[in-house]
N, C-alpha and C positions, 0 to 999 in steps of 0.2 A: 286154546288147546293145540289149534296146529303149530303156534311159533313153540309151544313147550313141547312136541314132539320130534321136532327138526331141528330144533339148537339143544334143545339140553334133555331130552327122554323122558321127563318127570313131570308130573304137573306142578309138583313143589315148589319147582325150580322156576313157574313161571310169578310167583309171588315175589321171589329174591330180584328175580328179574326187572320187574317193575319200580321194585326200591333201587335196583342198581343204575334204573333211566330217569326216578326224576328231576333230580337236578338242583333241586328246592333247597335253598339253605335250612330250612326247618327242618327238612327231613332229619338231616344228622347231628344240625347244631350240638354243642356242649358235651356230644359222645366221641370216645377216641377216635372210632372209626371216622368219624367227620374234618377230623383234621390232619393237614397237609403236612403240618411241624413245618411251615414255611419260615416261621416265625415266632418272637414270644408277644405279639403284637400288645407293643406298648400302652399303655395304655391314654396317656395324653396325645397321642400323634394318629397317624393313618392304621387300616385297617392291612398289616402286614397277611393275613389271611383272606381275601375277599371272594376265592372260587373253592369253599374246601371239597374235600372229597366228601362224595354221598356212597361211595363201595360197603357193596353187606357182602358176605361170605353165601355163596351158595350151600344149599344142605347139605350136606355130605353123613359117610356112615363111617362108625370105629372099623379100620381096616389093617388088619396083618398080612404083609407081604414077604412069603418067606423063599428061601431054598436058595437064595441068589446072591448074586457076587455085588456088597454093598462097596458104591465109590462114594465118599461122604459128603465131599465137597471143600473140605480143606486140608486135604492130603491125604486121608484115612482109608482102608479098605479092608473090608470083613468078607472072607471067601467062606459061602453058608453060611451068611448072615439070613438078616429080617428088619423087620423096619413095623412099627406098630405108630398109626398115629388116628386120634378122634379127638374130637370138639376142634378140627382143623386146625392142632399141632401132633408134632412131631410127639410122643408120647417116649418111643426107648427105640432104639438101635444096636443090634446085638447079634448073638449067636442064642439058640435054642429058645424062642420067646414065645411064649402062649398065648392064645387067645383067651379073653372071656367071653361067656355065652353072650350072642346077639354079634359078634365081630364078624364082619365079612374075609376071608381068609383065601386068601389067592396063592396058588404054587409056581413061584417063577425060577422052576427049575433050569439051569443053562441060560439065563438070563440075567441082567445087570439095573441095578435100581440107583439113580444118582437124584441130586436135588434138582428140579425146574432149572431151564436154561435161562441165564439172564444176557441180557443183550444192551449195550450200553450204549449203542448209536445205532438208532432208527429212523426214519423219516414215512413209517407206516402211517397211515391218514392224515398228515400232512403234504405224502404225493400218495395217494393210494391208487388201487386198479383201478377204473382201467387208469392207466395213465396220459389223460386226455389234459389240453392244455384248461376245460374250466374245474380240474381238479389238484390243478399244480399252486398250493397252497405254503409252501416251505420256504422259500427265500423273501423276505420285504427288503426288493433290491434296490430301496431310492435314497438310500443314503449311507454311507460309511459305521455308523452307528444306530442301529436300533434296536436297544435294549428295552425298550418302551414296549416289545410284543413278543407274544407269550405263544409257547406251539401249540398250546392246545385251544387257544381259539381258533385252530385250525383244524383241529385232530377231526377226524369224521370218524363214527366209531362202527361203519358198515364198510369201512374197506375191507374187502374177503381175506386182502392180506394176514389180517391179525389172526384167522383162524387157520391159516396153512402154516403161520410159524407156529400154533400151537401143536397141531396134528402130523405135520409135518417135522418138525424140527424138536418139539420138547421145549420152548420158549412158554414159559410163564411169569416173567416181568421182564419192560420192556423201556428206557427211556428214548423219547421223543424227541430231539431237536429241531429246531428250525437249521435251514441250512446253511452253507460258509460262503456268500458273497461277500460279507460285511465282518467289519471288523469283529462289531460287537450286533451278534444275530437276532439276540431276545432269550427269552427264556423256556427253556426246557421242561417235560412234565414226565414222571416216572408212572409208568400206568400197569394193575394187573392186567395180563393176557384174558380178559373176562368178556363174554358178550355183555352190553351195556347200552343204552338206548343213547345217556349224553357221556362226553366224556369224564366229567366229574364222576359218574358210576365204575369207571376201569380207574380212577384215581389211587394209584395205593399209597393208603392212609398212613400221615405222618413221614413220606420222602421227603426230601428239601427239594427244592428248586435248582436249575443248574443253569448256568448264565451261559452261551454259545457263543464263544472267540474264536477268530481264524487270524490265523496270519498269512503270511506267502502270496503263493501266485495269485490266488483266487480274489482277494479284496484289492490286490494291484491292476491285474485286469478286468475285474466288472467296472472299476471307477477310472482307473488312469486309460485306458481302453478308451475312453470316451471324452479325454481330455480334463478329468475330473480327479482332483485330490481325493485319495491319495494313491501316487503311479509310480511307486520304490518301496522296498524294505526298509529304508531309513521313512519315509512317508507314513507308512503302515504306523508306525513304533512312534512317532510323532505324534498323530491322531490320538493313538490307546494313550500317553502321556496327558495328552492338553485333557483329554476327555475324562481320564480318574483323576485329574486336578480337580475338575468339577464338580468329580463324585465325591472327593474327600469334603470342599467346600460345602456342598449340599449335607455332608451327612455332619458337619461341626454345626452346622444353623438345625439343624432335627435334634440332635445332642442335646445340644444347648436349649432348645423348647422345652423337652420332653421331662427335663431336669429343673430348669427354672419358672418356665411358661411362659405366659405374656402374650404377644401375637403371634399365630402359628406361621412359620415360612411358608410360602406361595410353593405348591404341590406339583414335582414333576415326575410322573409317572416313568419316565425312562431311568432318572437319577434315581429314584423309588429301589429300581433293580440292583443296584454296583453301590446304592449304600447296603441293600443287601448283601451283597458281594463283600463289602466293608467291615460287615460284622458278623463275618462268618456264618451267616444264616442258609445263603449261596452260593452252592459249587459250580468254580469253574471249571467247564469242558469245555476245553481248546483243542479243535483245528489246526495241526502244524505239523512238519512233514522233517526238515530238514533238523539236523543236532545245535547246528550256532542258535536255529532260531528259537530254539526251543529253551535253549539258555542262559537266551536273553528277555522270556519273556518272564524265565524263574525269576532274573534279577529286578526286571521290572513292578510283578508283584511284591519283592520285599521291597522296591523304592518307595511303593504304595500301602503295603499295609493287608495284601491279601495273600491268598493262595490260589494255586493251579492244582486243582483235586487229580486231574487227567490231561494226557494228553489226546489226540485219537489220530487214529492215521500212524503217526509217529516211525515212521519208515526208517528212519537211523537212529531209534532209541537207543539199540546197542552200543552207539558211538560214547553214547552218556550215562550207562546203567548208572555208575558210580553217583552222579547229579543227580538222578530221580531217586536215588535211595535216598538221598541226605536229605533231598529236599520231601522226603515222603510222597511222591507224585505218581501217577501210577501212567501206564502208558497201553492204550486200546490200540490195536494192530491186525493185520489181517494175515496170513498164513504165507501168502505168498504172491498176492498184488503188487503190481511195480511196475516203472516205465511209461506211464500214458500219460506224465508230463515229467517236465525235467526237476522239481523238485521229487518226485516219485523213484528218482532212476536210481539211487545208490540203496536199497534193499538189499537186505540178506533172508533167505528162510529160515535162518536157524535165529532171528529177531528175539523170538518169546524166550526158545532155549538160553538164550546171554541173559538176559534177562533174570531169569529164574535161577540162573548160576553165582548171578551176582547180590540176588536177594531184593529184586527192584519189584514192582507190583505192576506184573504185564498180564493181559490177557486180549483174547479177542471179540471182534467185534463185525456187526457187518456192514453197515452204512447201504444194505441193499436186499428188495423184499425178496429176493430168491434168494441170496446169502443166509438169509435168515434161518430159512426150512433147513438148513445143513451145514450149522455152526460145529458141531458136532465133528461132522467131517472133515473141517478149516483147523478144528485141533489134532485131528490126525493126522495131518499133512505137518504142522507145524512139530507133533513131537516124533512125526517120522524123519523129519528133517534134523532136530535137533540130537537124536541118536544117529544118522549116520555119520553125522559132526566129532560124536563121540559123549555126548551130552550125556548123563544116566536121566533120562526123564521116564518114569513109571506114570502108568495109566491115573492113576492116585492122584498123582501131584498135578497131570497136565490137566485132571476136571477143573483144577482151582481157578484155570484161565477163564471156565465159563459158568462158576459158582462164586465162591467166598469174593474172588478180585473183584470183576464186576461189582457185586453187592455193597465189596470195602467205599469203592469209587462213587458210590451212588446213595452211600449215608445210611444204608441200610441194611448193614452186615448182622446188627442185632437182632435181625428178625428172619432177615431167610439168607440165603445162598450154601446151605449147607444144612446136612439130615442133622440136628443136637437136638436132645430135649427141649422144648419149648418155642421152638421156632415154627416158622410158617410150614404145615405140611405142604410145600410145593416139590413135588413127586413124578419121575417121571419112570415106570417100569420100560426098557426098553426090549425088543422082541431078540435080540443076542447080544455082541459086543457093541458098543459104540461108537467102537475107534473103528469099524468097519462100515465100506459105501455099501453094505448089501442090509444095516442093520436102520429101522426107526424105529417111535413110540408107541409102544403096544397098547398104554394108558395113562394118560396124564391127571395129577391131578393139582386142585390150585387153591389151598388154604384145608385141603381135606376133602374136596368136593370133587366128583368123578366127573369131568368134561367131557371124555375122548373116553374111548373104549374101539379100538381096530376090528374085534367085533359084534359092536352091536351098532347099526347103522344108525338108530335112533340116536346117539352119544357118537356125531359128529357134525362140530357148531358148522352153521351157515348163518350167516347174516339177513338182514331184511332186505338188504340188495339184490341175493342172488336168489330168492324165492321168487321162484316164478319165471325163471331164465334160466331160456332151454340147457337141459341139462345140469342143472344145477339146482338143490336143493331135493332131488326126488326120493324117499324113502321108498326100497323096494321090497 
């Protein structure tokens, strides 16, 4: 009763709860919710699924939210709209919508309702608060390559973090990477913003997995730094070469089993990753800063056989919109970061503005747990910049940076990053505009289900970490 009083207000909520912590593959086996869509896991070969998600939907009630200025989330806006969603979808979106008896009806007059913020590079409980070094879990910096590790056997799901981007910021999904010492980092987990006891319970059900590539400065000096291959840009591009040689080899010997039989190839869990990669099961999100190089790693994946879903960071995307449209690639950016190393230094703030001009799929992103709580505000800098540029960016269009784009990027546009019938009710009413530093989340909610409420103190998550640490966790 006290953790359902202090995280989620309900007692109900502490039933979902418990299904959201155990972790158990029974729990979800053979239900949608239980799977990752990592994979169509073959059936003669390895088990392309082995951690699926155990995420249940919190309870939630039929809610109409009206009077207010609807942003859709893929360019759309209804001024005195409304927004109706139960059984945690999205139900209509509209102008003059009624409820039915039993529906909770909220009037957010002078107010803005968009879809849940998605955020598409995080390193939340993988370096979570405090940030002490036996919690620094994000980089396996021992070798050039390690796709063989997965971030969410790192993810700790009582980093306080997860619950200031939600209340804080309107953040309700979130992916995870491991970080960019390494060429090839490991593999990525797209998680709801949900209290959850294991990770698998924030699992949101059916994302793909995303593979962590960097290039640039970062894998040249953790390894050539030390007198260790690889210590050059040709080095770098060398490695990622010799290394999806491997992966294409690995994945003709799995082919070939899975198709003919016989004796099954000797099993390597790293190659495991980048035959994923291989057959599209796996997005990649790459690490990279500068235009040549990002050029070269498009070429690279067609020498190979894949694609680059994302770029992130991507500080001279503008240099290449024309490239990342053709090549369908999207490019994750920050507003106006730059200069704290010398790939960093040729930025523009008008990035996203070129971008969205040229039809390229940009949006932003934070790579940082305080960036998180005020992405919001990263877009308002970014299309205040690209209007004084001359840009026509409307409020509309620039949600799409932290709605439908993200969500495209992340395999998961069919189901949320924007208010359409059928989709995930992930909802965030905010208390004015959003393009303003004076405006946040009045009430969030994440498949239908009311997390956050600004005021009812009881509906504001706290972790099992911070209960019991002064100051933190007290309902008054």
């Amino acid at each position: 009763m006290i953790r359902s009083i202090l995280i989620l207000g309900a007692a109900s909520m502490l039933a979902a709860c418990a299904t959201n912590g155990g972790g158990a593959r029974s729990a979800g086996a053979g239900t949608p919710a239980a799977s990752t869509g990592a994979g169509p896991g073959k059936g003669k070969g390895y088990s392309h699924d082995p951690y699926p998600s155990t995420y249940r939907v919190y309870p939630g009630a039929p809610t109409l939210v009206t009077n207010v200025t609807v942003l859709d989330g893929e360019g759309g806006r209804i001024d005195g709209g409304s927004v109706l969603f139960r059984e945690g979808k999205i139900v209509a979106v509209g102008q003059g919508l009624t409820a039915d008896a039993g529906t909770t009806v909220i009037d957010g007059r002078g107010k803005y309702v968009t879809p849940g913020v998605i955020d598409i590079h995080s390193h939340l409980g993988d370096y979570p608060s405090p940030g002490v070094e036996a919690l620094s879990d994000g980089n396996e910096a021992t070798s050039p390559a390690t796709p063989e590790v997965w971030a969410e056997h790192s993810v700790w799901p009582q980093d306080p973090g997860f619950a200031r981007a939600l209340t804080n910021g309107g953040v309700t999904t979130l992916q995870i990477l491991p970080g960019s010492a390494n060429l090839f980092g490991g593999r990525s987990v797209v998680l709801k913003n949900v209290y959850a006891r294991t990770v698998q319970g924030m699992k949101f059900p059916g994302a793909p997995y995303g593979l962590k590539m960097a290039c640039g400065e970062n894998p040249k000096r953790v390894y050539g730094g030390k007198g260790r291959a690889p210590a050059t840009r040709m080095g770098n591009v060398a490695y990622d070469r010799q290394t999806w040689a491997r992966a294409a080899e690995y994945k003709r010997r799995w082919d070939k089993y899975e198709e003919k039989g016989g004796e099954p190839p000797a099993r390597d869990i790293a190659m495991d990753t980048l035959r994923g990669v291989l057959d599209g099961e796996i997005l990649v999100q790459n690490h990279c800063y500068r235009a040549d190089e990002m050029a070269i790693v498009m070429d690279m994946a067609k020498e190979f056989g894949y694609k680059v879903t994302a770029f992130h960071h991507a500080v001279e995307a503008y240099k290449i919109a024309d490239l990342l449209k053709a090549n369908s690639t999207c490019a994750a950016v920050w507003a106006d970061w730059y200069g704290f190393k010398m790939e960093a230094y040729d930025a523009v703030n008008e990035n996203l503005a070129i971008l969205e001009k040229e039809g390229a799929c940009g949006l932003i992103h934070s790579d940082d747990a305080n960036g998180i709580q005020r992405l919001n505000q990263e877009v308002a800098k970014a299309r205040a910049s690209g209007i004084k540029s001359g840009f026509d960016i409307s409020e509309a269009t620039a949600w799409k940076w932290l709605a439908i784009n993200p969500a495209k990027a992340l395999g998961i546009a069919d189901r949320t990053g924007s208010l359409k019938p059928g989709k995930m009710a992930d909802v965030v009413l905010w208390n004015g505009n959003p393009f303003s530093v004076y405006t946040r989340p009045q009430m969030v909610w994440v498949d239908g289900a009311l997390l956050y409420d600004a005021a009812n103190p009881k509906l504001r998550p706290v972790s099992d970490f911070e209960l019991g640490q002064p100051g933190e966790g007290d309902v008054k």
